[in-house]
Structure formats: structure tokens, C-alpha cells
MARZADO-186396 format. One record per residue (C-alpha): residue number from 1; residue in three letters; y negated, z, x. Coordinates in nm, 2 decimals. Each point is the difference from the previous one (the first is absolute). Layout:
% MARZADO-186396
REC   pos   code    north       up     east
REC   NUM    ala        Y        Z        X
...
END
This chain:
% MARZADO-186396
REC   pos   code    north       up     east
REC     1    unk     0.00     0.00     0.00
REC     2    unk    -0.32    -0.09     0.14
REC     3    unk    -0.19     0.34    -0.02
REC     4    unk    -0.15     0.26     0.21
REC     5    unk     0.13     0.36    -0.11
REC     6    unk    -0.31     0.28     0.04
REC     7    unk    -0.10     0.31    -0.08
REC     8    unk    -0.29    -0.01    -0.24
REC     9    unk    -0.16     0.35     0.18
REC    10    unk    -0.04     0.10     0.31
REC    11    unk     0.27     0.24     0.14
REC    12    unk     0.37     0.03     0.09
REC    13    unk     0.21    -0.28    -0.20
REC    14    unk     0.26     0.16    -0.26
REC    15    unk     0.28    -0.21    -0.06
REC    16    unk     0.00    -0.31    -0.19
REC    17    unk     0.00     0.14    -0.39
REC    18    unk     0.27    -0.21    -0.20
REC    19    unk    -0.09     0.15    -0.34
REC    20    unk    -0.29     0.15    -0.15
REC    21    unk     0.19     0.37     0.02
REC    22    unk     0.36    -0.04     0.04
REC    23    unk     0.04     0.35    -0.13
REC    24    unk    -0.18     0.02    -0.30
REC    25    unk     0.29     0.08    -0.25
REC    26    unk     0.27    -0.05     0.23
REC    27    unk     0.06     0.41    -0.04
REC    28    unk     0.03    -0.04    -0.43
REC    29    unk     0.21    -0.27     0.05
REC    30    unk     0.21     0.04     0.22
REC    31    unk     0.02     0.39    -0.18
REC    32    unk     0.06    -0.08    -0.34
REC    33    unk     0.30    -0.19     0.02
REC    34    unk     0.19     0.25     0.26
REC    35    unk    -0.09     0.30    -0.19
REC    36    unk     0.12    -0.15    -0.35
REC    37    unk     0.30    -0.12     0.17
REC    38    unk     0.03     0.39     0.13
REC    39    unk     0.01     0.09    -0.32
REC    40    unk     0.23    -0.21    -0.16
REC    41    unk     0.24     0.11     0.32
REC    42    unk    -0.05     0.34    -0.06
REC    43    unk     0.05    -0.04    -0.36
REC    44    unk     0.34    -0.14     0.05
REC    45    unk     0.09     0.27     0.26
REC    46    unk    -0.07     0.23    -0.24
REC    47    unk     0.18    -0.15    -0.28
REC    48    unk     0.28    -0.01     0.22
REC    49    unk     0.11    -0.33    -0.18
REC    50    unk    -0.13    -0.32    -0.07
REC    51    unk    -0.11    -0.12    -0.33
REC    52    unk     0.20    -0.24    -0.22
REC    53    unk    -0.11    -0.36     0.05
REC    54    unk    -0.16    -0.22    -0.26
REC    55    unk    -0.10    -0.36    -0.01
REC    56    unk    -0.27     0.09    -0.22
REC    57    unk    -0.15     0.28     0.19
REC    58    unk     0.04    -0.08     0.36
REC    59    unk    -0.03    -0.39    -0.03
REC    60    unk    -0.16    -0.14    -0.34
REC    61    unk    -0.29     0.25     0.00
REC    62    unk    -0.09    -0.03     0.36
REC    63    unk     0.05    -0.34     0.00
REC    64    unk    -0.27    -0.03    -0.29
REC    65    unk    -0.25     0.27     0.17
REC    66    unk     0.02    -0.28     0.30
REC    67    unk    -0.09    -0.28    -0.22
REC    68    unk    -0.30     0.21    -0.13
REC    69    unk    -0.15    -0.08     0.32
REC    70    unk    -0.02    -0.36    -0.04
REC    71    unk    -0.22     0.02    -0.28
REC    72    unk    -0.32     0.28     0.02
REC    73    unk    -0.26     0.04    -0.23
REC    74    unk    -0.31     0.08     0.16
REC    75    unk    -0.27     0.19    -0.16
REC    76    unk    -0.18     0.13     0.28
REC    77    unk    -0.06     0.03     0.38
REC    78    unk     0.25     0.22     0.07
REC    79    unk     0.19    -0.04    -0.34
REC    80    unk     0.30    -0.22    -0.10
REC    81    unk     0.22     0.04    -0.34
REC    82    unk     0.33    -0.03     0.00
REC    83    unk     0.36     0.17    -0.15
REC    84    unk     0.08     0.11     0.28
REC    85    unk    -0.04     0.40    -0.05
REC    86    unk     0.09     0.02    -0.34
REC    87    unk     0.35    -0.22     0.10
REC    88    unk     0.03     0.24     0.30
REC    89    unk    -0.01     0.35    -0.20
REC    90    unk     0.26    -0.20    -0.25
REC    91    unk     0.26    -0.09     0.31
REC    92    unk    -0.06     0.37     0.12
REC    93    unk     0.06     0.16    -0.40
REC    94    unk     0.26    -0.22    -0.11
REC    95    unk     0.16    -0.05     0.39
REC    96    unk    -0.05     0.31     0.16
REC    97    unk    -0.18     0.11     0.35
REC    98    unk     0.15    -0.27     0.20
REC    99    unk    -0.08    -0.31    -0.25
REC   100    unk    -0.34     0.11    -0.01
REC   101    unk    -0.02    -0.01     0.38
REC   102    unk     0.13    -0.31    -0.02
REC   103    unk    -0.20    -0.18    -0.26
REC   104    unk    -0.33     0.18     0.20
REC   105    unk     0.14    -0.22     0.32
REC   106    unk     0.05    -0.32    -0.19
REC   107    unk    -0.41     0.02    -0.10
REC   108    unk    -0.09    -0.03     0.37
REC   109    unk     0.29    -0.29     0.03
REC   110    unk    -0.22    -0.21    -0.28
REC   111    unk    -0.36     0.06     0.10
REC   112    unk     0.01    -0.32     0.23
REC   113    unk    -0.37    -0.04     0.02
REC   114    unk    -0.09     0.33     0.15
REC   115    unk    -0.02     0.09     0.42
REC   116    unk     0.30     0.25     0.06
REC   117    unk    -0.16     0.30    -0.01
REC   118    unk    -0.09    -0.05    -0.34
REC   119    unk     0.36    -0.12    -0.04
REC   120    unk     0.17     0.31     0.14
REC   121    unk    -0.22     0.25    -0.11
REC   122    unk    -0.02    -0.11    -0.36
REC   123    unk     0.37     0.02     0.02
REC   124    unk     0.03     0.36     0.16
REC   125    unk    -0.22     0.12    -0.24
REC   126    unk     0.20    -0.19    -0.35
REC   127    unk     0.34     0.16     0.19
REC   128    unk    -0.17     0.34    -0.03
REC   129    unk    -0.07    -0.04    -0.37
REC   130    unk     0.28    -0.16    -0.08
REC   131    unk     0.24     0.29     0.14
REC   132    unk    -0.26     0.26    -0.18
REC   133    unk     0.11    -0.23    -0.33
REC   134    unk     0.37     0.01     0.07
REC   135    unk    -0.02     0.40     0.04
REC   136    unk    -0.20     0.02    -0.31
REC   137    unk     0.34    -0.20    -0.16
REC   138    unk     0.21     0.19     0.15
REC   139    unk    -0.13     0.28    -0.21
REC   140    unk    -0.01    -0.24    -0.30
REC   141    unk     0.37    -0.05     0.03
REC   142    unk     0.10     0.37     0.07
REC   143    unk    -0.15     0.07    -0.28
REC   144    unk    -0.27     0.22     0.11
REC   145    unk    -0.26    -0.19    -0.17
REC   146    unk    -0.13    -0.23    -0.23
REC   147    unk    -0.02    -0.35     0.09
REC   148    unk    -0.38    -0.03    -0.09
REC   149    unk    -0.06     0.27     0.25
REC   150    unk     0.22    -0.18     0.28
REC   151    unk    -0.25    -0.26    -0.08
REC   152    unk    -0.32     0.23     0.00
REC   153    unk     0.12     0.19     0.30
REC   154    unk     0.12    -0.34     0.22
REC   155    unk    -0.34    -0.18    -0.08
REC   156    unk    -0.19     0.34     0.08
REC   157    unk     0.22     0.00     0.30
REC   158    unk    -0.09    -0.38     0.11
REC   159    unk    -0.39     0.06    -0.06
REC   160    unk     0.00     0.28     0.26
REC   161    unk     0.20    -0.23     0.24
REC   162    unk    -0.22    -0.29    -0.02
REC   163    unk    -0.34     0.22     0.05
REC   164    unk     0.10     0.24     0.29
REC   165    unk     0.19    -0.35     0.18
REC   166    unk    -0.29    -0.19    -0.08
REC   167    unk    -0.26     0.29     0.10
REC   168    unk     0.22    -0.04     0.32
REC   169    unk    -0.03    -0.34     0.06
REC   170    unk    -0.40     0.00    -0.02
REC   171    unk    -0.02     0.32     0.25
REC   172    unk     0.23    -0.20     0.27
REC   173    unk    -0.19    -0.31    -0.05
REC   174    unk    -0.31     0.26     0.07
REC   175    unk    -0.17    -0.14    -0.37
REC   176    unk     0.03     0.35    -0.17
REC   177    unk    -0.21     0.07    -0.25
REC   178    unk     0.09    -0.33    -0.25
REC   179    unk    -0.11     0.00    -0.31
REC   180    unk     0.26    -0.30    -0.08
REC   181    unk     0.30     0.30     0.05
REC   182    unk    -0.15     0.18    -0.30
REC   183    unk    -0.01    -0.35    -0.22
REC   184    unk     0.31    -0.08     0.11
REC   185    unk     0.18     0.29    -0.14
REC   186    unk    -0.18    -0.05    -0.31
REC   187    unk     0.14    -0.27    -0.04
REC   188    unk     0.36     0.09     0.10
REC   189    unk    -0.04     0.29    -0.22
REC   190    unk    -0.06    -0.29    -0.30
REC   191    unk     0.24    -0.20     0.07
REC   192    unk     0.29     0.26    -0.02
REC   193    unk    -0.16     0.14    -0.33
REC   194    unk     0.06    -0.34    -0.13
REC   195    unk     0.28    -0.08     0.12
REC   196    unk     0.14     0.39    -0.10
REC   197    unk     0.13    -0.10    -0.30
REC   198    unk     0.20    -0.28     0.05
REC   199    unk     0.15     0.18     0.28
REC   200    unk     0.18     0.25    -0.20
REC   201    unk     0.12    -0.26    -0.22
REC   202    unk     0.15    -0.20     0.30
REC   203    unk     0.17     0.29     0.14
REC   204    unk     0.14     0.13    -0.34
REC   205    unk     0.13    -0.39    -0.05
REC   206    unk     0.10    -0.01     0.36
REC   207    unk     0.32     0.18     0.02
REC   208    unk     0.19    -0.21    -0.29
REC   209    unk    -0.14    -0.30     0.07
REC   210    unk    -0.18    -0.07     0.35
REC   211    unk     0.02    -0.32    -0.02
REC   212    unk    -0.25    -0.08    -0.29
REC   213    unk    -0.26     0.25     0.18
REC   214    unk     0.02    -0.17     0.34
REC   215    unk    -0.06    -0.37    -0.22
REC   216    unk    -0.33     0.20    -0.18
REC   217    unk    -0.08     0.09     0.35
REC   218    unk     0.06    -0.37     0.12
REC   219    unk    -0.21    -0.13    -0.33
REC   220    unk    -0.26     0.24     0.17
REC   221    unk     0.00    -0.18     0.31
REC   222    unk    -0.03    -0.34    -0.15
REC   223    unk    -0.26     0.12    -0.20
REC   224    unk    -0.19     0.08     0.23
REC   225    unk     0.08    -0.29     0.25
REC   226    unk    -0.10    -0.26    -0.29
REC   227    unk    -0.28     0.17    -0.06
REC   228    unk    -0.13    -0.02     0.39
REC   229    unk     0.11    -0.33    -0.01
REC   230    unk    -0.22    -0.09    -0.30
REC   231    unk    -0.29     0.14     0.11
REC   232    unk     0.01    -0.13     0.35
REC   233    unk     0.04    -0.34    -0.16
REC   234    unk    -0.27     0.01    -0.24
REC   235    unk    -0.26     0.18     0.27
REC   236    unk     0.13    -0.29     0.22
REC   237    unk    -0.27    -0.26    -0.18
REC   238    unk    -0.23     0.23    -0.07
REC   239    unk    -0.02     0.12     0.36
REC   240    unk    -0.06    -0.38     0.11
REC   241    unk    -0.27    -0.07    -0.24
REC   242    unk    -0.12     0.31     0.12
REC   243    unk     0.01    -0.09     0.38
REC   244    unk    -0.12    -0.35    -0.08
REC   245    unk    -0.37     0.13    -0.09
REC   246    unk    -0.02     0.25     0.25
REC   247    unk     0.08    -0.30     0.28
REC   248    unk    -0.30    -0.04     0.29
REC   249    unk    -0.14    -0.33    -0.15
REC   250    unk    -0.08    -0.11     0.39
REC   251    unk     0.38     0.05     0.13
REC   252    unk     0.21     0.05    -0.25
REC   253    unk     0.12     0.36     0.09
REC   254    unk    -0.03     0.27    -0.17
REC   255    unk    -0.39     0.17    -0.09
REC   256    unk    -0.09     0.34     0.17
REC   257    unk     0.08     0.15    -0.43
REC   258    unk     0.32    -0.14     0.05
REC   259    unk     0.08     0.17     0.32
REC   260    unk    -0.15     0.30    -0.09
REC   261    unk     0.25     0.03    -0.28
REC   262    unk     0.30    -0.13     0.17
REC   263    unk    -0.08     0.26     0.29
REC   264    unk     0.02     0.30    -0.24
REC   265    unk     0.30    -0.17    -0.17
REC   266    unk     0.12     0.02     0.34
REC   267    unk    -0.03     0.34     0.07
REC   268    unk     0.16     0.06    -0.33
REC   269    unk     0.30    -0.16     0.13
REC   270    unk     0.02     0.25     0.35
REC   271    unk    -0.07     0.30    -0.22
REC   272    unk     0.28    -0.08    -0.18
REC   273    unk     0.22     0.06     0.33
REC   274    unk     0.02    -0.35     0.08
REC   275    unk    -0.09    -0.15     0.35
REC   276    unk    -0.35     0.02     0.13
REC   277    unk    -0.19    -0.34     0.01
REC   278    unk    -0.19    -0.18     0.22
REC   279    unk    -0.40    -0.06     0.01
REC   280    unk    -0.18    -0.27     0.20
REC   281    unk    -0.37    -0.06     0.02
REC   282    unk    -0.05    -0.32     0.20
REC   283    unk    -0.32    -0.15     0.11
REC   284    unk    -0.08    -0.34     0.11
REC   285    unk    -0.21     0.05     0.32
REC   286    unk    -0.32    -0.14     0.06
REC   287    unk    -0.05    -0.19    -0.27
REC   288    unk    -0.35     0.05    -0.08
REC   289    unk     0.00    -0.24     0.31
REC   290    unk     0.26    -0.21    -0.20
REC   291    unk    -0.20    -0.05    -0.26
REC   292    unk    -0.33    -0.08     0.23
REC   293    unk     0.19    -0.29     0.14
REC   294    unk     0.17    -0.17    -0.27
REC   295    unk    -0.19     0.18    -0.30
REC   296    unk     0.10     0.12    -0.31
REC   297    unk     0.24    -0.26    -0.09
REC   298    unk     0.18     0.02     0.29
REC   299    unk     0.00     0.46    -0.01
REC   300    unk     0.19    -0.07    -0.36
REC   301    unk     0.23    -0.24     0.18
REC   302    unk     0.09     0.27     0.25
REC   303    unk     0.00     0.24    -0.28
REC   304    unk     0.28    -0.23    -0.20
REC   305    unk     0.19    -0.03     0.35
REC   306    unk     0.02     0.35     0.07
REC   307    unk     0.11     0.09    -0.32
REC   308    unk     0.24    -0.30     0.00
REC   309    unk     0.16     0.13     0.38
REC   310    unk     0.02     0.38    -0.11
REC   311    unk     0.20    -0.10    -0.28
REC   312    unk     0.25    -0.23     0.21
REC   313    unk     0.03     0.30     0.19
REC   314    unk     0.02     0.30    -0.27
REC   315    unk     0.36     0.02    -0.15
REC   316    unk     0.12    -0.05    -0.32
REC   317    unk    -0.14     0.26    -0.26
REC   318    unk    -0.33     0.09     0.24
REC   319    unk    -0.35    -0.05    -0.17
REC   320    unk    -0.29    -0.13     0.16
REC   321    unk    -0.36     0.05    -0.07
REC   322    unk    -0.32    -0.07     0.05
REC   323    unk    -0.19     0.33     0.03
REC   324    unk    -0.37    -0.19     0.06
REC   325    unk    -0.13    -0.19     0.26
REC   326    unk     0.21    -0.14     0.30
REC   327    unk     0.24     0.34    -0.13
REC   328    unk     0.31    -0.08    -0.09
REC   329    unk     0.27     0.33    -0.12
REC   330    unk     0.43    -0.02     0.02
REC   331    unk     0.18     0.19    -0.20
REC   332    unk     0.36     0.07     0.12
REC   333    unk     0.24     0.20    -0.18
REC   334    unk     0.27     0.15     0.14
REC   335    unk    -0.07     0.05     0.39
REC   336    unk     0.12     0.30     0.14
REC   337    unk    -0.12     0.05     0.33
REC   338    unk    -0.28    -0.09     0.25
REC   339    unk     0.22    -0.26     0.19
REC   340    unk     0.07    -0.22    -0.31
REC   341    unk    -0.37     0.04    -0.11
REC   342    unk    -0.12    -0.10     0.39
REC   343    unk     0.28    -0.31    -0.01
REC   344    unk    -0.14    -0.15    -0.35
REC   345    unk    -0.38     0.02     0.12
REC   346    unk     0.08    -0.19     0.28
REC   347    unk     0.19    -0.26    -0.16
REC   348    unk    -0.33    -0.01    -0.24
REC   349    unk    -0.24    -0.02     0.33
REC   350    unk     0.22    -0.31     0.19
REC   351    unk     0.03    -0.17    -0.36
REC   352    unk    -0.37    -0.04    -0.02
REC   353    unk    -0.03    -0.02     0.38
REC   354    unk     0.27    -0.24     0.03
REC   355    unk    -0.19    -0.27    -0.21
REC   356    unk    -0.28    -0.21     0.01
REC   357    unk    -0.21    -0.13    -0.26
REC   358    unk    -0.17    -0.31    -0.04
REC   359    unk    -0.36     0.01    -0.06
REC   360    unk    -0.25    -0.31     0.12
REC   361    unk     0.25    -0.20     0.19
REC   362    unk     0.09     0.29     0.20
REC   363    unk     0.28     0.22     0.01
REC   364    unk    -0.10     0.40    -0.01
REC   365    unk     0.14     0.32     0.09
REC   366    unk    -0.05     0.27    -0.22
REC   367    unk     0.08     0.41     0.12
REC   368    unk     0.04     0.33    -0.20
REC   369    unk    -0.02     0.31     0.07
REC   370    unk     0.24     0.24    -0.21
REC   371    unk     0.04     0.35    -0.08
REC   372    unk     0.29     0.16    -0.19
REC   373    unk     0.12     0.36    -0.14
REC   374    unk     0.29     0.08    -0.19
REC   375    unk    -0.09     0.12    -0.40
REC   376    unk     0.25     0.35     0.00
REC   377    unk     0.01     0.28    -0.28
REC   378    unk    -0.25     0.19     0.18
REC   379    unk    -0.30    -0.27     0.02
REC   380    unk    -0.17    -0.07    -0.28
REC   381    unk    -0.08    -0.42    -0.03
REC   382    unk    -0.39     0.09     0.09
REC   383    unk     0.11     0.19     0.34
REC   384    unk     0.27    -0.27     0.07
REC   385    unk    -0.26    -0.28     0.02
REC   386    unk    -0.25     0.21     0.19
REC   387    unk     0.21     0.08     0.23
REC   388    unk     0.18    -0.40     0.01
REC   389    unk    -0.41    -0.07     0.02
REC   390    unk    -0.01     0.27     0.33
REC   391    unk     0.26    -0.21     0.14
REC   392    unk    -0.18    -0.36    -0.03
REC   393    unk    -0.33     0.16     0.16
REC   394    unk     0.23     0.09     0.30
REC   395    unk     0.16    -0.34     0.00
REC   396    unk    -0.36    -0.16    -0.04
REC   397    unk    -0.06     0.12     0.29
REC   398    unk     0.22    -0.25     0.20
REC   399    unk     0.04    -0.25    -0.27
REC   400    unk     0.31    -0.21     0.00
REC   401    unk     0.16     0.33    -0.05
REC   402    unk     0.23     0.27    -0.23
REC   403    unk    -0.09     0.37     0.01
REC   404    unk     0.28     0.15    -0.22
REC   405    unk    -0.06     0.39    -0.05
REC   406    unk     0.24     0.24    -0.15
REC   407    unk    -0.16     0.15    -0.35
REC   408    unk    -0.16     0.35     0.04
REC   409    unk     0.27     0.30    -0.07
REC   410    unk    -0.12     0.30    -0.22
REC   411    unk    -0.23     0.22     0.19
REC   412    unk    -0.13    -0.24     0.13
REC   413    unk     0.22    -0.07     0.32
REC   414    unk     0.04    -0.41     0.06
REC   415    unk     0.19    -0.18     0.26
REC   416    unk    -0.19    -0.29     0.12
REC   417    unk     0.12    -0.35     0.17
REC   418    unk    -0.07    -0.32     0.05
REC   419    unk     0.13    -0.33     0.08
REC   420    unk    -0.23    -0.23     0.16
REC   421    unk     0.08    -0.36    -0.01
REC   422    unk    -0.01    -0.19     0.35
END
């Protein structure tokens, strides 16, 4: 790769960073899991035998809770709808411990679109509840009592899961307080009163005829995958139309509105425990000078080019936009690390480098100077793009260059680098 590595700051040289913070969350999730599976263990030791298998329990159910995954509702930042809980507590009342545990794994098998962490400690956490459900069957079965209160007691016992696990997760990510955690359970909280009910129903139908409650838990899932399904469709169009008047009428990417949107749509995304995203602020240099030589006409041409080159260069899914002037913004979900951000602004920078465009019977280079940032769950879009806009002014000062600097962590710390281009 044709780059100069740097520290941005004077003073000894830390190693290269490869992620933002490697061990944000790593602790939660790597925690979860073990100590649900410690449990479970422990459970069985104690038990001194293991339970009696069911297709039902230990396959059917998880299998569905996996499927759940494939199909989220979102309705907010940090808030996606699903079956999953509800579908967990029923493995756990109708299964026992050790179907509940296994239907809490099966959620972090289906949530495909989420980093690992999220994966692994979403999991840990739905093992936890769903063991807490199969004890509260246990007692169902034994006779000890009622099954609406198996129900009442395994929901209370899922709430308290998800908010000291999630109150967890925000303190080893250092982003405690949150007021999402208190939202969050709010809504959890809803969900299981609705879906209360029906519950008890399912597990009073479960035991002489299983199969008819896993198909109304299937029906569930379809339900809800048509309905995704539908609504992506029909928000498809509308989305275009959308984008098609909020289009720079010079280059044909998209307005500064639009990018302002799409970056807190973005963020949405990362909060949401998926992968953090990329942020590039490119700058064609000199081209006040540009546009002294060959005028107006020919500054638009350079605009169009630019635009056209950063595109050739972006990958499929990226959004490019035109934040004013000679500005042009990238958008690039799912970069993890500094390294792949560095790698794709410098494939941007040869793109446009690499060419030459024809203006007045001569051929001419055009350079750019870029500066990227990765968009995490701890930057809001505003200090994102300052800080993607700190990185340009460095590059600016070389032109023909990429700063890339790591986004600020809470506190205040920051790691700083960047790649110069030769």
C-alpha cells in the first residue's frame, strides 16, 4: 500500500491500533455465555440426571428463536421487536432449564446482522432468562404453583436479567449512565405483558399437543417475516422517490439533507450492535486555482469527475455526497477497524488520482485530500464528522493525502493516526 504510517502527535509511537477499542464488550461477551453455560452445568450436576429429550423443546423451539433473528422490527436506536423472549420463557416452561438455555443460544445463532459481541452477549443474557423460565416450570410441573404465576415469576425473572446484563454491558463499554437501558426495559416489560397471555395458553396446550403450539409459534415467525418483508418493499419506492429529490442537482449525489439523514440512520444501525461504519470527507485540492484556469464550467466538470471516481472506488452499498463546495462525504457501513477504513481511502485517493480529465484539449490531473473516522456507538453523527473534518485539515496540510483518525473514546481519550499518501 502506498502510505506513510505516522503518529498524528508528538511523542513515543503506541502500536498500530487495529480497532477503535478491541475491548470494549469483549468482557460481557465473552462472560455471558460462560457463566449461563455454568449454570446450566451446574444445574445438571445438581440434578444428578439429565432431562428427557424432546424434539419440540430442544430443537423446534430453538430452531424458531434462531429464525427470529432473520427478521427484526426496529423501533428505535437501540430497539428491535422480535418473539424471541416470549418463545424463550415458553422453551424454558414447557422444556425445562436446559431447553430454555438452549433456545437463549439459538437467538444469538439467528441475529446474523450483528458484530459478535452483540451476538454472544445477547445470547448469554437469553440463556440466563431462559434457565430462570425453565426453573419457574419446574415449579409449574411439581405443582408448587399456578401456571399464571410460573408466567409472572419467569417474565419478572427475564426483566431483571435483561436490565442488570444490559446495565453491564453500557458500564464495560464505559457509556453508563444511558437513558436507552431505561426505554429498553419499558419496552421489554410491554412486550411480555402482551404476550402474558398467550403464553399460558401455549403452555397449558403444550403438553397434549406440542406440535400445534410450535406451528402457532412458526405462524408467529411468518407473520412477522411477511410483514418486514412488506414493509421493506413498499418503503423501497418510496425511499427512491425520496432520494431522487434530495440528489445534488450539479453531480448527481446525494444533497448535504440527504447525508445528514443517512448519517443518523447510520448511527442507528451501530447502536443497534451492528459494525461501526466508515466516514470520509474528501476535498479536491486547489481548486479555487481550478476554477481560475478553466472557470466555472470546467470546476463543475471536476466536480462531476470527482464524484464519478469516488464512486468507481466506493463499494457496493456506500453513499456518496456532496456536503457543499469542492466537499464531497462517503458513507461506509460496516468497517470495523482503522486498517480497512485507511485501505478504502486510499483506493478513493489513487481513483481520482489515477485519472485524468479532459478539459480544453488537454488532459488534467485532479488530487484530493481525504479525512476519515469511524461512526461507533459512542459518537454521535455531529462529533463523527467534526472529527472526520479534523482529519482532512491534517491531510490538507500535504494535499494528495489521507489522515485517518480513530474516533474519540469517552472521557475524552483518542488515539490518533494517520496515513499520508506518497
Amino acid at each position: 500500500m502506498n502510505s506513510l504510517l505516522r503518529p498524528v502527535e508528538s511523542g513515543e509511537s503506541p502500536p498500530t491500533p487495529t480497532t477503535v477499542d478491541p475491548r470494549a464488550g469483549t468482557r460481557v461477551a465473552l462472560g455471558f455465555p460462560l457463566l449461563g453455560a455454568l449454570v446450566a452445568v451446574s444445574w445438571l450436576a445438581a440434578t444428578g440426571s439429565a432431562p428427557e429429550f424432546s424434539v419440540w423443546t430442544f430443537l423446534v423451539l430453538p430452531a424458531i428463536c434462531a429464525a427470529y433473528g432473520l427478521f427484526p422490527v426496529v423501533v428505535g436506536s437501540r430497539v428491535v421487536f422480535s418473539f424471541e423472549i416470549p418463545t424463550v420463557i415458553l422453551a424454558g416452561l414447557v422444556g425445562g432449564p436446559l431447553a430454555g438455555v438452549l433456545a437463549g443460544v439459538a437467538t444469538g445463532l439467528g441475529d446474523v446482522g450483528a458484530v459478535w459481541r452483540r451476538r454472544s452477549t445477547y445470547a448469554g443474557l437469553t440463556m440466563l432468562q431462559g434457565f430462570a423460565a425453565g426453573l419457574a416450570g419446574q415449579a409449574w410441573y411439581a405443582g408448587r404453583i399456578s401456571l399464571p404465576a410460573a408466567v409472572v415469576l419467569a417474565a419478572v425473572a427475564s426483566l431483571a436479567v435483561g436490565f442488570s446484563g444490559h446495565a453491564l454491558v453500557l458500564v464495560d463499554r464505559q457509556n453508563w449512565p444511558s437513558p436507552w437501558l431505561v426505554r429498553g426495559s419499558l419496552f421489554e416489560l410491554a412486550e411480555l405483558v402482551v404476550s402474558g397471555p398467550f403464553l399460558v395458553l401455549l403452555a397449558v396446550s403444550f403438553s397434549t399437543s406440542p406440535g400445534l403450539v410450535s406451528l402457532a409459534a412458526a405462524s408467529a415467525l411468518a407473520t412477522l417475516a411477511i410483514g418486514t418483508w412488506t414493509l421493506m418493499s413498499e418503503r423501497s419506492p418510496v425511499e427512491t422517490e425520496r432520494y431522487a429529490k434530495l440528489l445534488d442537482p450539479l453531480t448527481g449525489a446525494l444533497s448535504r439533507v440527504a447525508f445528514e439523514a443517512a448519517l443518523a440512520r447510520e448511527q442507528e444501525r451501530v447502536l443497534r450492535g451492528e459494525r461501526s461504519a466508515g466516514l470520509l470527507v474528501c476535498d479536491l485540492d486547489h481548486f479555487g486555482q481550478f476554477n481560475e484556469r478553466y472557470g466555472h464550467l470546467g470546476g463543475d466538470r471536476a466536480l462531476r469527475f470527482a464524484v464519478e471516481r469516488i464512486q468507481a472506488a466506493a463499494r457496493a452499498g456506500d453513499l456518496v455526497a456532496r456536503w457543499g463546495g469542492e466537499e464531497i462525504c462517503l458513507i461506509t457501513p460496516g468497517i470495523g477497524s482503522l486498517a480497512e477504513l485507511e485501505e478504502l481511502c486510499e483506493r478513493v485517493r489513487l481513483s481520482v488520482t489515477g485519472a485524468s480529465l479532459a478539459l480544453e484539449d488537454e488532459r488534467v490531473s485532479l488530487t484530493i485530500s481525504i479525512g476519515a473516522t469511524l461512526l461507533t456507538d459512542w459518537s454521535c453523527p455531529e462529533e463523527t464528522f467534526a472529527r472526520a473534518d479534523e482529519a482532512l485539515y491534517l491531510a490538507k496540510r500535504t494535499r494528495d493525502a489521507v489522515c485517518v483518525l480513530a474516533p474519540k473514546l469517552p472521557g475524552g481519550e483518542r488515539t490518533a493516526w494517520a496515513f499520508a499518501g506518497a
